[in-house]
C-alpha positions as CSV (number, residue, x, y, z in Angstrom):
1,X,12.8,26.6,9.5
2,X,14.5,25.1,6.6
3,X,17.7,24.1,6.0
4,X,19.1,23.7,2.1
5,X,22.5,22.2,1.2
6,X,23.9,23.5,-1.7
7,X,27.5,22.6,-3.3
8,X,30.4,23.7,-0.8
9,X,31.6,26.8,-1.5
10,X,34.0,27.8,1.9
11,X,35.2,31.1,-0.1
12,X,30.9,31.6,0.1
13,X,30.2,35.2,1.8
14,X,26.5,36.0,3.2
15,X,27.2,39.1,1.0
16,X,27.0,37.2,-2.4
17,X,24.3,35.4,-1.3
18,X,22.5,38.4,-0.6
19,X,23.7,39.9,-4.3
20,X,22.2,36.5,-5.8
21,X,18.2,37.7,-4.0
22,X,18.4,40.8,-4.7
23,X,19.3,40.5,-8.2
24,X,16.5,37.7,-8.2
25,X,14.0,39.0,-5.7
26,X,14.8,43.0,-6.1
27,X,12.3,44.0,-8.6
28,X,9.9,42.9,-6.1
29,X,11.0,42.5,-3.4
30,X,13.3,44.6,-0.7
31,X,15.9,43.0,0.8
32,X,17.7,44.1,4.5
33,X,20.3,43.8,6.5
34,X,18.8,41.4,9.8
35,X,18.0,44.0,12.7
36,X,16.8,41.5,14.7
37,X,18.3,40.1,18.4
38,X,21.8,39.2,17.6
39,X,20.8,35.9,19.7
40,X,18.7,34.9,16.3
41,X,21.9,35.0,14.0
42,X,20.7,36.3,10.2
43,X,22.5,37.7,7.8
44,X,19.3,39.1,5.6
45,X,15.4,39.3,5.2
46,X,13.4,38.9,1.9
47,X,10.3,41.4,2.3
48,X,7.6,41.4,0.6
49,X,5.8,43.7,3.4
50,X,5.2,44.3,7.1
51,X,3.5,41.2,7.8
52,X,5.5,38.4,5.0
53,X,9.3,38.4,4.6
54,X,11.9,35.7,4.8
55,X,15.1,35.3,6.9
56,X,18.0,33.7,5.0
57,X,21.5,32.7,6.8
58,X,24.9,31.2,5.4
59,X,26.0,28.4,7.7
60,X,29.6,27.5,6.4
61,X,30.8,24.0,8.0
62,X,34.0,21.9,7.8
63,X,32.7,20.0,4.9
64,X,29.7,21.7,4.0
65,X,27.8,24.9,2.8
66,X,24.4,25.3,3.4
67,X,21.4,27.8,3.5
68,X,19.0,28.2,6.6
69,X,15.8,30.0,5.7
70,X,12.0,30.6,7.4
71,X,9.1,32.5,7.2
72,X,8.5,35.4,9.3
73,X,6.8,39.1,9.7
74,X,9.8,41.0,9.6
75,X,7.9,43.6,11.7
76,X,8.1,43.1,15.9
77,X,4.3,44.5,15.5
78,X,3.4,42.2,13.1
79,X,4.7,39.2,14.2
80,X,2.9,39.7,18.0
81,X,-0.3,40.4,15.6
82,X,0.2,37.2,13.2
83,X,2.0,34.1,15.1
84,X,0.8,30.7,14.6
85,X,-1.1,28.9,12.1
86,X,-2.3,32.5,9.8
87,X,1.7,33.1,9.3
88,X,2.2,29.9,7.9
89,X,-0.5,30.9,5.2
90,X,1.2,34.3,4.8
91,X,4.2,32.7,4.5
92,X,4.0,29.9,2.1
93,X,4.0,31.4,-1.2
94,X,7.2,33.7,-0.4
95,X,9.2,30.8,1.0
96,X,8.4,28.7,-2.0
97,X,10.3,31.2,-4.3
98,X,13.6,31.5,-2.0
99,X,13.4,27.6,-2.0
100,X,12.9,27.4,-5.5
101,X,15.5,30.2,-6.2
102,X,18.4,28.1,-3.9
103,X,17.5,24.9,-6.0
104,X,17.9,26.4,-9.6
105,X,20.7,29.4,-9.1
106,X,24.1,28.7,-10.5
107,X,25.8,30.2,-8.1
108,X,24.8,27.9,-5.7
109,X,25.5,24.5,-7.5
């Protein structure tokens, strides 16, 4: 997991920075609403298939605003298939673009 500060931004919604993916990552990419276990709070998932996807979450603090984001299958099957080491490699590459994406977008400076 992965956790990028970017400039605070309170008024911040996970909704715009869903917008901001999809209008980076949505020719490519699909992006979806977290279905997961509400005890693993998301707000979306990058996908670039059953077995390689990213969770993204907007953590809003007192004096901060920041962006929690990891690698994961966003299948169930697919994830009891791939764990350990092999997902990392699945991974890599698509977590490199939202990581690059937080760094450069305007919206989040």
């Amino acid at each position: 997991m992965a956790v990028a500060p970017i400039a605070h931004k309170p008024e911040l919604t996970p909704e715009q920075v869903e917008d901001v993916f999809r209008r980076q990552f949505g020719s490519r990419y699909t992006i979806e609403k977290w279905k997961g276990p509400m005890t693993i709070r998301r707000d979306f998932l990058v996908v670039k298939n059953a077995f390689v996807g990213v969770s993204v979450k907007l953590e809003q603090g007192q004096n901060e605003t920041k962006l929690v984001y990891t690698g994961l299958s966003p299948k169930l099957w697919a994830r009891l298939l791939f764990s350990g080491l092999l997902s990392f490699f699945l991974w890599n590459g698509i977590t490199n673009e939202v990581k690059q994406l937080i760094e450069t977008a305007p919206e989040f400076k």
